[in-house]
TIDOKOL-351695 format. One line per field, with one value per residue (C-alpha): residue number from 1; residue in one letter; x, y, z. Coordinates in pm, 1 decimal, decimal comma, padded with zeros to 6 digits, always signed. Example, Ala and Ser with C-alpha at 12.3 -4.5 7.8 and 13.67 -1.06 7.14 Angstrom:
% residues 2
num <- [1 2];
residu <- [A S];
c1 <- [+01230,0 +01367,0];
c2 <- [-00450,0 -00106,0];
c3 <- [+00780,0 +00714,0];
This chain:
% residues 473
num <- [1 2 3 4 5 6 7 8 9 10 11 12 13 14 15 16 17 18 19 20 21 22 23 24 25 26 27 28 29 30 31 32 33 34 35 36 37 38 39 40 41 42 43 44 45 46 47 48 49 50 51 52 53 54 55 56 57 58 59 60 61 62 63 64 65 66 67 68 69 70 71 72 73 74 75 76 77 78 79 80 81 82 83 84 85 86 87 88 89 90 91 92 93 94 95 96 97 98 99 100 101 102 103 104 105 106 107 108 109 110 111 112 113 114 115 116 117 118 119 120 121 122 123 124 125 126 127 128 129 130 131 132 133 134 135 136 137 138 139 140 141 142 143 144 145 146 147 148 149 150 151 152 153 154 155 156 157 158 159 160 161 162 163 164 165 166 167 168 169 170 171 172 173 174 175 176 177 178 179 180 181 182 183 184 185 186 187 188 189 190 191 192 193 194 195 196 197 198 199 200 201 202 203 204 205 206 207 208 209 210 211 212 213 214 215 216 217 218 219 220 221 222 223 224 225 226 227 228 229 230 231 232 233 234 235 236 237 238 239 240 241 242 243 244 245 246 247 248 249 250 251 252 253 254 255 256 257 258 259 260 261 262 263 264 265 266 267 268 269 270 271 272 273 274 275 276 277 278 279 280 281 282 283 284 285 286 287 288 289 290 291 292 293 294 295 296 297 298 299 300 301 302 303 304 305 306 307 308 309 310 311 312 313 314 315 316 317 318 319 320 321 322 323 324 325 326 327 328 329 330 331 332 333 334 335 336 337 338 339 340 341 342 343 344 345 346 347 348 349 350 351 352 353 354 355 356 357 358 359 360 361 362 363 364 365 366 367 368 369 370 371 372 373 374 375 376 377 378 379 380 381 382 383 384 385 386 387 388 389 390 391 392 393 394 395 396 397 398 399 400 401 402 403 404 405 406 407 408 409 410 411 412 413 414 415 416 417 418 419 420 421 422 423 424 425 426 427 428 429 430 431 432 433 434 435 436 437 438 439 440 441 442 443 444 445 446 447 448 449 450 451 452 453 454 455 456 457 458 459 460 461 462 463 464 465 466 467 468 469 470 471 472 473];
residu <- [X X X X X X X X X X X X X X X X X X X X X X X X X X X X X X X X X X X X X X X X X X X X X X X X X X X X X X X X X X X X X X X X X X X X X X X X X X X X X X X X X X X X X X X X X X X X X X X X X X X X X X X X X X X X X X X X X X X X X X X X X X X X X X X X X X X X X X X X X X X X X X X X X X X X X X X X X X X X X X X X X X X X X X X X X X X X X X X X X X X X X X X X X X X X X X X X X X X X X X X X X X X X X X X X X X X X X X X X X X X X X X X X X X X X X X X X X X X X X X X X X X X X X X X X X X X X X X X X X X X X X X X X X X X X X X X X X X X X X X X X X X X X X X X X X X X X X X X X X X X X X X X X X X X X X X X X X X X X X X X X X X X X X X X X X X X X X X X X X X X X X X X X X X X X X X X X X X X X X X X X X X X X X X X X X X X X X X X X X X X X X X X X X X X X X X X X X X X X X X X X X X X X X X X X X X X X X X X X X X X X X X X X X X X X X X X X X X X X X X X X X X X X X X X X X X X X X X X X X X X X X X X X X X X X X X X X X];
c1 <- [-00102,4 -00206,2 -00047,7 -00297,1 -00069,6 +00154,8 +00461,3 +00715,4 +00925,2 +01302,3 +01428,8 +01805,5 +01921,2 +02190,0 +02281,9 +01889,5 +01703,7 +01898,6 +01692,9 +01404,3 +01141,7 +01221,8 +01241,1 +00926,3 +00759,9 +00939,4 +00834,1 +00451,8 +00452,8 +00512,1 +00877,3 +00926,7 +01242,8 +01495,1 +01857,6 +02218,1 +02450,3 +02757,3 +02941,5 +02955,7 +02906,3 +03067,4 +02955,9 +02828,4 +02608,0 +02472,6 +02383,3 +02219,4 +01971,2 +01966,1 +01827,9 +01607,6 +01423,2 +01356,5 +01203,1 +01012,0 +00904,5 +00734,1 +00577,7 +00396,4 +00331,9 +00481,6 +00765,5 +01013,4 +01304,2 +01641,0 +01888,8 +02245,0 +02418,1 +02833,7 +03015,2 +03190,0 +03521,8 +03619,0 +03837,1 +04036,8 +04312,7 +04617,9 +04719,2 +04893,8 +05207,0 +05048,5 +04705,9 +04427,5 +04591,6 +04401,1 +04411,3 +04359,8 +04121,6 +04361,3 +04663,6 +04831,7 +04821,6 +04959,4 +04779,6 +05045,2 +05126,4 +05382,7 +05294,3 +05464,5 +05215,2 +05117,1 +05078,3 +04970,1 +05091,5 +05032,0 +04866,4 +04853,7 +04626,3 +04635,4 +04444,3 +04626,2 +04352,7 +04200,9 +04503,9 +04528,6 +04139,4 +04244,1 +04321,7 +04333,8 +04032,3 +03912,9 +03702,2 +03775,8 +03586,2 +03706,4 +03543,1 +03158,6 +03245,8 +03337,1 +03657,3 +03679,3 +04036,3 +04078,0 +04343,3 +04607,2 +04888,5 +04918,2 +05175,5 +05291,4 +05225,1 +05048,1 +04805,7 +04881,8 +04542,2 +04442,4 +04177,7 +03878,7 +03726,5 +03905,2 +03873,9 +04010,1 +04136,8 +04176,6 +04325,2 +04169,3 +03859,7 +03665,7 +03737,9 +03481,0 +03567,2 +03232,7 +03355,4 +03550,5 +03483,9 +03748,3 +03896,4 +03819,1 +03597,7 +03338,3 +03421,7 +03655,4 +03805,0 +03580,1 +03333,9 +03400,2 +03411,3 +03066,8 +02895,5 +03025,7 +02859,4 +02529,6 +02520,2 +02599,9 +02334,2 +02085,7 +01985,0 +01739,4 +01922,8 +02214,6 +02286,7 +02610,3 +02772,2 +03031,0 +02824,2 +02954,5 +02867,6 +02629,3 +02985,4 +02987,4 +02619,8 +02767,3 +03053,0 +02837,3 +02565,0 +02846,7 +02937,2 +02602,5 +02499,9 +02111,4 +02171,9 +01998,6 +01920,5 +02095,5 +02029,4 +02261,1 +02264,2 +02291,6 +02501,1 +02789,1 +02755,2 +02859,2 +02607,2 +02336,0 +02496,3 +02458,9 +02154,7 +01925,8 +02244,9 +02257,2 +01847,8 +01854,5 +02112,7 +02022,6 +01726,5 +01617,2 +01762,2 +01834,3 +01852,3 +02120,6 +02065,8 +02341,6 +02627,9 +02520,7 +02402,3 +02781,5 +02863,3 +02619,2 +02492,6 +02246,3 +01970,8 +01985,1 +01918,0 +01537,2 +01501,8 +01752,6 +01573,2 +01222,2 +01440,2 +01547,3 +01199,6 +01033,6 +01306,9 +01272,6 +00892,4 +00956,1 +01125,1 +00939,2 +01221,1 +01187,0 +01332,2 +01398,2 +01441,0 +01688,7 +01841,4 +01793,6 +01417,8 +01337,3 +01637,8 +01548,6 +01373,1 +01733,4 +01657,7 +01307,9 +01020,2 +00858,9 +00969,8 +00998,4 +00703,9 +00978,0 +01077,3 +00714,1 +00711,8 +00985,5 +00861,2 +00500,6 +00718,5 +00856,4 +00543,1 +00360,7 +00620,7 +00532,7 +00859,5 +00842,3 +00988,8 +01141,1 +01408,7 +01495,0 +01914,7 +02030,6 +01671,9 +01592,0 +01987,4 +02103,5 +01843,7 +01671,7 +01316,2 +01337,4 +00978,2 +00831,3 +01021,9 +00856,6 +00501,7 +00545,1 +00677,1 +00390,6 +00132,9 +00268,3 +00243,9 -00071,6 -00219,4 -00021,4 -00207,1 -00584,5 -00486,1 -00689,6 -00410,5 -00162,0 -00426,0 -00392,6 -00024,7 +00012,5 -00196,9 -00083,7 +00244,3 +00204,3 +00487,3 +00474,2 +00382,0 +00629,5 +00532,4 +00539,7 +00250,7 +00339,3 +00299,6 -00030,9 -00241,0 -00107,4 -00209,5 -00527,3 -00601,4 -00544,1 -00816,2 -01059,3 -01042,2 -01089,2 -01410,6 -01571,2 -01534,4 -01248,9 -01189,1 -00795,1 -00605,7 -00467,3 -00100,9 +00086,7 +00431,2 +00731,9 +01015,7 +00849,4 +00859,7 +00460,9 +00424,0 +00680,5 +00474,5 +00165,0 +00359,1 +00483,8 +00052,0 +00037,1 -00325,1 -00568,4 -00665,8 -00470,8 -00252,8 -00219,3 +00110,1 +00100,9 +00419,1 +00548,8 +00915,5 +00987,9 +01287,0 +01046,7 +00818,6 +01022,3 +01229,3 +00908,7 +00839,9 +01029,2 +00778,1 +00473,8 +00136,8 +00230,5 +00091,6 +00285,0 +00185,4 +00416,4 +00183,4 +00215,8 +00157,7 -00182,1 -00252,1 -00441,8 -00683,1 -00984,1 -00759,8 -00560,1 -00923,8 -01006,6 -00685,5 -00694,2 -01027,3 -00997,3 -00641,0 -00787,5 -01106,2 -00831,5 -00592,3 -00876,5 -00868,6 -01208,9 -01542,6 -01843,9 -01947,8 -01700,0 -01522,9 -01112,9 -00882,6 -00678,0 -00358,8 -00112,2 +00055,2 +00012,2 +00161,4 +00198,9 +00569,3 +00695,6 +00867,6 +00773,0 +00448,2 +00188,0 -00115,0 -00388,7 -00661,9 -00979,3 -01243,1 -01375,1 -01638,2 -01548,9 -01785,2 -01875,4 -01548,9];
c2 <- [+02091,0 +02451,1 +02635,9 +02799,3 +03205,9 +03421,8 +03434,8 +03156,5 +02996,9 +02879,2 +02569,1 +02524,6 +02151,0 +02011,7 +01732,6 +01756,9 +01721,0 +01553,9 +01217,4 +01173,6 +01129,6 +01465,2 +01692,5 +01581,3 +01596,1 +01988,3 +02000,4 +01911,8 +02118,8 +02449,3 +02473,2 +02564,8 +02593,4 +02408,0 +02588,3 +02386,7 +02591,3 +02525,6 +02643,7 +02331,2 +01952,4 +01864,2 +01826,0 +01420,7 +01557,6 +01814,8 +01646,1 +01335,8 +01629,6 +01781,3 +01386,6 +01389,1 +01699,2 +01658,6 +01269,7 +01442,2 +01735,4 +01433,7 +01260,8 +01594,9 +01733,2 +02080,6 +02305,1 +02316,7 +02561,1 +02475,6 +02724,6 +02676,6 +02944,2 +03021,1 +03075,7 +03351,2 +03496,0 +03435,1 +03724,2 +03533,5 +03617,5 +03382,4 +03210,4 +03283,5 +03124,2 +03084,8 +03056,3 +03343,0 +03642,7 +03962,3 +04343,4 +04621,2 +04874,6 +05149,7 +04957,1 +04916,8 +04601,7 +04564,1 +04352,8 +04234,9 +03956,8 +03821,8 +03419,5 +03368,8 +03345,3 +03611,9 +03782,2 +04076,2 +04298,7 +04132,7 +03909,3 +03770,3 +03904,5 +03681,9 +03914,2 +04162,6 +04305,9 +04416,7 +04552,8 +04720,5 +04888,4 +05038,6 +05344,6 +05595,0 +05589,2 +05248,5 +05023,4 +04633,9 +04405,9 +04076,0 +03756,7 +03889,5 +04233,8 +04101,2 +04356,9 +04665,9 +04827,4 +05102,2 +05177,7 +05448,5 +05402,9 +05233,1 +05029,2 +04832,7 +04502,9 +04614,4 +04839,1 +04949,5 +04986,3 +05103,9 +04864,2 +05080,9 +04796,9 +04492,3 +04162,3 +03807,3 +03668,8 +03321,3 +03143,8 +03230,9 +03461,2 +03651,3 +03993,6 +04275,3 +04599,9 +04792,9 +05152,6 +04978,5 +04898,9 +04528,9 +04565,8 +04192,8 +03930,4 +03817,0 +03449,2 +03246,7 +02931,1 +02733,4 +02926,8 +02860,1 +02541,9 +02505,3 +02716,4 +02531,9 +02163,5 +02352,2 +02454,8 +02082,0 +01958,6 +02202,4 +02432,0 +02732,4 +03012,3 +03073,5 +03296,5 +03535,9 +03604,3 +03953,0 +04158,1 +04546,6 +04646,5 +04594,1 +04444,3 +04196,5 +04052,9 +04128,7 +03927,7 +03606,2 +03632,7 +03602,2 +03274,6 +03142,6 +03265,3 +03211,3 +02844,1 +02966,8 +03350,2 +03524,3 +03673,4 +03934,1 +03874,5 +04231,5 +04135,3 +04476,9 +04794,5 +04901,1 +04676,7 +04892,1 +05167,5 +05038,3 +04914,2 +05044,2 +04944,2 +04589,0 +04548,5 +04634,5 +04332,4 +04066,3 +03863,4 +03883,3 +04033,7 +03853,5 +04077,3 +03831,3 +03986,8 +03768,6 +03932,8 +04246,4 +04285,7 +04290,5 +04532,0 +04799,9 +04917,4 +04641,8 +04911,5 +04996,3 +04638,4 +04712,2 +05005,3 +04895,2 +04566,4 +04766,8 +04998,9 +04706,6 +04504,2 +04826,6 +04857,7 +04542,5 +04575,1 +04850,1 +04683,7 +04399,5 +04117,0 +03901,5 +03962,0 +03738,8 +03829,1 +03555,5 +03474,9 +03423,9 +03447,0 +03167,0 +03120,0 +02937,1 +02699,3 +02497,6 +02386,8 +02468,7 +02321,6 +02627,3 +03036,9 +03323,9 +03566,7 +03834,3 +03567,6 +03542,2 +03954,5 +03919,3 +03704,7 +03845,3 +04183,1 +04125,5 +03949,1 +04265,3 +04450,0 +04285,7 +04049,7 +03736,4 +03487,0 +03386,6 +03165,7 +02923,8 +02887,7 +02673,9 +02586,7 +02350,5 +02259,8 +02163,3 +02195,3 +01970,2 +02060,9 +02120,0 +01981,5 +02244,5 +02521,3 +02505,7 +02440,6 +02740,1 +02929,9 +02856,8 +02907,6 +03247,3 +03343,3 +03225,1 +03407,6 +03717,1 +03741,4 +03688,7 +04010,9 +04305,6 +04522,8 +04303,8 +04358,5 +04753,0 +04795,7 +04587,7 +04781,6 +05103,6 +05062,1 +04980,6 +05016,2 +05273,9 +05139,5 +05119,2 +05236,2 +04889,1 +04621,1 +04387,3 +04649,2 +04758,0 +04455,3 +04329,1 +04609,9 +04553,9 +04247,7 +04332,7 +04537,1 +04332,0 +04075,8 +04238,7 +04448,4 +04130,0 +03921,0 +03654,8 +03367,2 +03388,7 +03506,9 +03275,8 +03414,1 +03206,4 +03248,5 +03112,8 +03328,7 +03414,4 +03821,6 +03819,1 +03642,0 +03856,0 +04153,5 +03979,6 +03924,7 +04284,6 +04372,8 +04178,1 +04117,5 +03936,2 +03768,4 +03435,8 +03382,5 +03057,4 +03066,2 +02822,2 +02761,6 +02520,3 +02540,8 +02336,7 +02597,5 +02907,3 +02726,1 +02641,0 +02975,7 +03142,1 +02922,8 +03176,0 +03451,6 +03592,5 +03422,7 +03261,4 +02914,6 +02726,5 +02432,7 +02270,3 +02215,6 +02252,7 +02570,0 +02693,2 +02586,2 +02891,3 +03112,3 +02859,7 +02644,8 +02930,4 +02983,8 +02623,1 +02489,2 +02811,7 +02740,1 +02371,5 +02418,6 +02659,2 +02434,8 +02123,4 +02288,0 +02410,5 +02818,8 +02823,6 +02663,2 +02595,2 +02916,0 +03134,7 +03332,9 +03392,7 +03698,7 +03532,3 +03689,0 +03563,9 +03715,5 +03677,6 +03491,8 +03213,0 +03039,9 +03391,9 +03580,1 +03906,6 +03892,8 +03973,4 +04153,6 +03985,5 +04039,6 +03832,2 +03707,9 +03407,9 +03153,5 +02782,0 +02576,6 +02241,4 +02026,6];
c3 <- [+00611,1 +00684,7 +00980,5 +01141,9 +01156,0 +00902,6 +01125,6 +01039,4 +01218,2 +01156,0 +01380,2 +01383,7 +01405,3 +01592,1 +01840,8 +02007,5 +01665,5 +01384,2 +01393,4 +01171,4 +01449,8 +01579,7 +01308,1 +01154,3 +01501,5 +01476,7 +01113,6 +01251,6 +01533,1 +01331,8 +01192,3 +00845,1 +00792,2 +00916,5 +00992,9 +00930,4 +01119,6 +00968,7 +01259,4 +01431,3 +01294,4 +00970,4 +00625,8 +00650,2 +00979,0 +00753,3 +00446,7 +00660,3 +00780,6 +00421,4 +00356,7 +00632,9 +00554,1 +00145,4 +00234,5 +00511,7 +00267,4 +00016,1 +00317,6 +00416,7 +00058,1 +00153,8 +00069,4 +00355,5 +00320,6 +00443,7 +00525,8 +00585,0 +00809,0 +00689,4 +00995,7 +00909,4 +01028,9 +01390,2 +01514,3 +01855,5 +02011,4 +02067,9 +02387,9 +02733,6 +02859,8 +03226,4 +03175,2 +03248,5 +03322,9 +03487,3 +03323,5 +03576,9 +03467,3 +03325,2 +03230,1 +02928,9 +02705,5 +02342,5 +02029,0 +01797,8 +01537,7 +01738,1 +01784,9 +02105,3 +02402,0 +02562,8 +02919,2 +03176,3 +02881,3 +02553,7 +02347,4 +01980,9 +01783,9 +01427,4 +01222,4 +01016,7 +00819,0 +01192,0 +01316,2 +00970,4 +01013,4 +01372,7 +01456,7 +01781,0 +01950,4 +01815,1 +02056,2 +02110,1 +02318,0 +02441,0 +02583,6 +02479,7 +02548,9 +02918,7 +02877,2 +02668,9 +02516,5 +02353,1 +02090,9 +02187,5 +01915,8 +01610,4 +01426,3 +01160,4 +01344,1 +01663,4 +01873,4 +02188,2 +02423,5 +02761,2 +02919,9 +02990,1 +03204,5 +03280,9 +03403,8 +03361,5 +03008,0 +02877,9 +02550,8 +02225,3 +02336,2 +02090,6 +01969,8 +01841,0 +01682,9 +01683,6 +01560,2 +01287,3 +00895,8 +00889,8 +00570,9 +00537,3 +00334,2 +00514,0 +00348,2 +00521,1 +00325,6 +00524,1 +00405,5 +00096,9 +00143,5 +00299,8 -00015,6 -00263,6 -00057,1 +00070,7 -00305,9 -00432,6 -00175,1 -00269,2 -00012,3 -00026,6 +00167,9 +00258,9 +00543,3 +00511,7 +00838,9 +00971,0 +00661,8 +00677,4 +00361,1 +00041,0 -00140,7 +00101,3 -00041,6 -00421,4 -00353,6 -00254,2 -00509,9 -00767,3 -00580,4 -00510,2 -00915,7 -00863,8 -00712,2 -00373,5 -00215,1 +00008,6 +00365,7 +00533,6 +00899,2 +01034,3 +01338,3 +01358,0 +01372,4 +01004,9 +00863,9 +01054,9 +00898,7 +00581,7 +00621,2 +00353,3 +00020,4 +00228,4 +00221,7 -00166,8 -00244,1 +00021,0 -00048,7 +00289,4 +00615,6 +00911,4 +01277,9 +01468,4 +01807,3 +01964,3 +01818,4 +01763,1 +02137,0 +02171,6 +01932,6 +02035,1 +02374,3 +02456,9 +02499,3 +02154,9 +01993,4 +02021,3 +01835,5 +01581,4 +01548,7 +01492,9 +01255,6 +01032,7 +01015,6 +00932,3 +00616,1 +00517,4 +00511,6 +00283,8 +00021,2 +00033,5 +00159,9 +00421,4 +00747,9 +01036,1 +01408,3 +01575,4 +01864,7 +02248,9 +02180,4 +02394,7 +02545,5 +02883,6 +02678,1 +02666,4 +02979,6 +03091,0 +02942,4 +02967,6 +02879,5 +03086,5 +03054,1 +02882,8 +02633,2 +02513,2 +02486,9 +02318,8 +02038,5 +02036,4 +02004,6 +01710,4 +01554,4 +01619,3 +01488,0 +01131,5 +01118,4 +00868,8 +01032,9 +01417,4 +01469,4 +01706,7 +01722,1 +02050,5 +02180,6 +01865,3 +01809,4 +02174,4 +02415,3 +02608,6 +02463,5 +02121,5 +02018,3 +02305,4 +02237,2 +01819,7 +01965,3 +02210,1 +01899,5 +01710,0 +01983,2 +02066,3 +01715,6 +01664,8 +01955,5 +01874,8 +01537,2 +01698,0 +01837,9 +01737,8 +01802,7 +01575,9 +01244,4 +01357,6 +01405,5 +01091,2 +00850,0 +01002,3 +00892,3 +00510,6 +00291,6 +00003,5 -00364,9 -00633,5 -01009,5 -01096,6 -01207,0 -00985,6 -00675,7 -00820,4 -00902,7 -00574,2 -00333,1 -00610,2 -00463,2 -00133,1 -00128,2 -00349,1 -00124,4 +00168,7 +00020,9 -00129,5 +00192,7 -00079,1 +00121,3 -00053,0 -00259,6 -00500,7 -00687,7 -01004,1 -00962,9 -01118,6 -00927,5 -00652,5 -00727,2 -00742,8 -00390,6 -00209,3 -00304,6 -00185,9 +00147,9 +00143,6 +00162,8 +00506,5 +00369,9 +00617,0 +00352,7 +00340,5 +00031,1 -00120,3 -00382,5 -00698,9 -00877,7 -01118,5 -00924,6 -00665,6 -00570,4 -00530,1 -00293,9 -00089,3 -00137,8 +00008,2 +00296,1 +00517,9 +00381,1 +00603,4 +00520,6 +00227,3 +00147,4 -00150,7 -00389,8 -00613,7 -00910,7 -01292,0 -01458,1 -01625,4 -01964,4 -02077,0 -01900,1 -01824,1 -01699,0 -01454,6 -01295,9 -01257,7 -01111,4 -00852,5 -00720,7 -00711,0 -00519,7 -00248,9 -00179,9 -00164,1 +00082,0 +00280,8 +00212,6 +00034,5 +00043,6 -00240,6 -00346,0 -00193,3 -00372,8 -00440,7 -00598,7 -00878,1 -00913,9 -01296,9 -01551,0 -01928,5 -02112,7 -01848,1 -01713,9 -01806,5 -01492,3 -01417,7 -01593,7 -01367,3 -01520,0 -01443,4 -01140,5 -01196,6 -00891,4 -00907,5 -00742,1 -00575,8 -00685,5 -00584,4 -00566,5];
């Protein structure tokens, strides 16, 4: 099964799509990985889909990632004694640790390590950044704040602190909880929510110990800040435009989303743009024409992957909103313009092998007219730099682990087999022609750029450039 554009797509599941008809019809329509948010449902939902996904990865023969999303710490504040109270723009309202319910004046707060990061002139926002405070005195136990702009406040609405580094883990012991079962099940990502700094990825990659990679969802303001230490440490990026549309003036998500695909381009790790992409699609069996700019935006921006969160998990059209995914995408990339804007913004080459024999074949393949480029991998190092060449040559990925193909399903353009390693050299030639005539990259008598490294199975190794011819199969 060959998808027919670069740009994958992530489909979250939920209450709309956890039946076996649906996510294969998802899987068949264009989703390639599949998203268990482990913010709602518990674990017997999730590993039901977990089920549902590795049967439906035999019945199709192809790698399908499967990413499970950590919640993450939930910063709330406590209750009122009489229900919603108003604040008046300019009056004064104390966050404390005191449990009792609050009022017109004061709230709990539950969160000493935020109370503890504060300080005079700190920014909250409450209820979705609905209502804005900002901190005029600090204490031991409590902030006094002056409501910039006010409004109506319930029970137990969110809190953000944008100008703030939390002195907090970004694991929660429910967190915890779900890493050590996505581990057990055997999932391919996991995504780390409320990341501020590159210590925050260091401390989950010392849970997670190779079992799965790691994306940092860049969803507050510090992690922006931090960007290029986070990018170096994460496996892949993730630009969670929900949440971070609330930390930072709205108008600036754009530019910082542009700002964060063009790192990650850089460095050669996947990045994903998510959220609210299709939005209307929850309801409408059709987008709005700014939804579609949306997605073709960050497709021609060079992003790996677009993810669908509520539209796949809870809407009414999940099956539409993939196919309309996938058919923006693949319009998007018959784009003239796209192939410009994507080779005009080409990373910078590192002294290494691996960069050189694959911006090598990049350009081999494009001079000789190669019908693909065919890379070995066994980690999946070689293939990510293949991806990092955003080659319009297609590149078909042949590994001997079942973990690195689907690892690199989120990638852009890659094309993995699960197959056994080469025996020797006549047999790394033979296998990569037969495999690209077989899944339908090359013809008899076209020819393919072999990418491998010597001596085979061993990581790292890649050394080796050599064309060859398809002949008759």
């Amino acid at each position: 099964m060959r998808r027919q554009r670069k740009t994958k797509i992530i489909a979250t599941l939920g209450p709309a799509s956890s039946d076996a008809e649906t996510i294969e019809a998802m899987h068949f329509a264009g989703a390639d990985v599949f998203r268990l948010n482990f913010s709602h449902g518990d674990h017997a939902d999730h590993a039901a889909r977990y089920q549902i996904i590795r049967e439906l990865e035999e019945k199709s023969r192809r790698p399908i990632a499967i990413l499970a999303d950590l919640q993450g710490p939930k910063i709330r504040i406590g209750s009122f004694a009489k229900g919603p109270v108003m604040l008046e723009n300019g009056a004064a309202f104390r966050l404390d640790l005191d449990k009792k319910p609050g009022n017109a004046t004061r709230v709990s707060l539950p969160h000493p390590a935020v109370l503890e990061s504060l300080e005079d002139g700190s920014i909250l926002l409450l209820d979705d950044g609905k209502l804005r405070l900002v901190v005029t005195r600090t204490g031991k136990d409590f902030v006094d704040c002056k409501v910039e702009v006010g409004g109506k406040i319930s029970d137990r609405k969110g809190v953000s602190v944008p100008n703030a580094v939390i002195r907090m883990s970004p694991l929660t012991d429910k967190d915890r909880r779900d890493l050590d079962f996505a581990l057990e099940l055997g999932v391919d990502w996991v995504a780390l929510s409320f990341v501020q700094r590159a210590e925050d990825i260091a401390e989950i990659k010392k849970l997670v110990a190779g079992r799965a990679a790691v994306m940092a969802k860049i969803e507050k303001p510090a992690a922006v800040d931090n960007i290029d230490e986070i990018i170096d440490l994460a496996d892949a990026i993730m630009v969670a435009r929900g949440d971070l549309g609330v930390e930072v003036p709205v108008q600036e998500v754009p530019s910082i989303q542009k700002h964060i695909i063009a790192r990650a381009r850089e460095a050669g790790k996947p990045v994903v743009v998510a959220t609210q992409m299709l939005e209307s699609m929850i309801s409408s069996p059709v987008p709005t024409r700014a939804e579609v700019t949306d997605v073709a935006n960050a497709i021609y921006d060079g992003t790996d992957t677009v993810m669908l969160s509520a539209e796949s998990a809870a809407g009414s059209y999940p099956l539409e909103a993939v196919s309309m995914m996938s058919s923006i995408a693949e319009v998007t990339e018959k784009d003239p313009i796209y192939r410009s804007v994507i080779d005009a913004k080409h990373g910078h080459l590192e002294a290494t092998t691996a960069d050189a024999i694959s911006a090598a074949a990049a350009q081999v393949a494009r001079t000789i007219g190669a019908a693909a480029i065919v890379t070995y991998t066994t980690s999946g190092s070689t293939a990510l730099r293949a991806a990092r060449e955003r080659c319009a040559v297609p590149v078909l990925v042949l590994t001997p682990n079942i973990r690195t193909a689907r690892m690199l399903a989120l990638a852009w353009g890659l094309h993995c087999v699960h197959t056994p390693d080469a025996e020797n050299f006549a047999d790394m030639v033979n296998k990569a022609c037969k495999l690209a005539f077989a899944e339908g990259f090359a013809r008899a008598n076209q020819r393919v750029v072999i990418m491998a490294g010597v001596p085979f199975g061993t990581p790292g190794s890649t050394n080796i450039l050599r064309i060859a011819w398809v002949g008759e199969q």
